[in-house]
N, C-alpha and C positions, 0 to 999 in steps of 0.2 A: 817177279824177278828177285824179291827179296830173300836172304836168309835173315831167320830170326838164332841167334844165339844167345840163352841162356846159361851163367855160371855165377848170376850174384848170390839172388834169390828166388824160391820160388812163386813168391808173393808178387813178388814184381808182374807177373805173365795169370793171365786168366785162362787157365789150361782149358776150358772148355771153347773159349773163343779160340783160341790158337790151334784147337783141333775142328771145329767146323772152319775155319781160312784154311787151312790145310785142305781138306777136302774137297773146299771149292774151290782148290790154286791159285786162292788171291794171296800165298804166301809159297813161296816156292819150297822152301824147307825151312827145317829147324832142328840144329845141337843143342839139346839139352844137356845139364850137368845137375842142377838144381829143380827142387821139385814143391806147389804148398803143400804134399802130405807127403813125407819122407818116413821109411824108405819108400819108393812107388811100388808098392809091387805087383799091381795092376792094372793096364791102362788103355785104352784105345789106341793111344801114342807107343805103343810096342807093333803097332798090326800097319804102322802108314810107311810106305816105302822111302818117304823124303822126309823121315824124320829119322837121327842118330841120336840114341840116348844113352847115359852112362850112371853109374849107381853114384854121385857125389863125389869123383874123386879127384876131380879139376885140379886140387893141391896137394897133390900125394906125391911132389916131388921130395926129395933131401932138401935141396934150395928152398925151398918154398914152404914148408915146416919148421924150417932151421929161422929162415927171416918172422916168419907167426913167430918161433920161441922168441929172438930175439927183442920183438914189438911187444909181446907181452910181458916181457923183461920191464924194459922203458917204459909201459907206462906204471907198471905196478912202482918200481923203483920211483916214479917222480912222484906218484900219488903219495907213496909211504915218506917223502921228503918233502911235503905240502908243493909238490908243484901242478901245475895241471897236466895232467896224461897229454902225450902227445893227439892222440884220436880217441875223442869222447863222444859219445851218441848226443848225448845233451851238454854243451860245452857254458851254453847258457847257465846253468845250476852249478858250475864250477866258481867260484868259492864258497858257495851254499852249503856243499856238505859237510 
């Protein structure tokens, strides 16, 4: 009864697992957005009926662009003003560099 939806990464999701669960309906469907080899541009995941996939384009809003520039604004701005970026992958290493 599950949907699986993916729009982080495609790292996250073991696309070969998640296409045998598909198959066997131990997964009812799955929205993809994200993919580990981008672009897909071919897949067993095109041919299963309870699966919706899309080429990456989860944030191809105005809003949603506009807020990315924004964030990428703030942290470059605090890093070039020694402060710490708001969202840093390794936050630990910040005053290190």
């Amino acid at each position: 009864s599950a949907i699986l939806i993916n729009v982080a990464r495609g790292q996250v999701i073991d696309e070969q697992a998640l296409i045998d669960a598909l198959n066997q309906q131990q997964i009812l469907a799955a929205g993809l957005d994200v993919y580990a080899k981008e672009p897909l541009q071919t897949s067993p995941l095109f041919a299963l009926p309870n699966v919706v996939t899309l080429p990456h384009i989860g944030s191809a809003t105005i809003e949603t662009r506009q807020a990315m520039n924004n964030l990428a604004f703030e942290n470059l701005s605090n890093a070039l003003n020694g402060k710490r970026p708001t969202y840093m992958v390794n936050p630990s290493v910040w005053p290190t560099l």
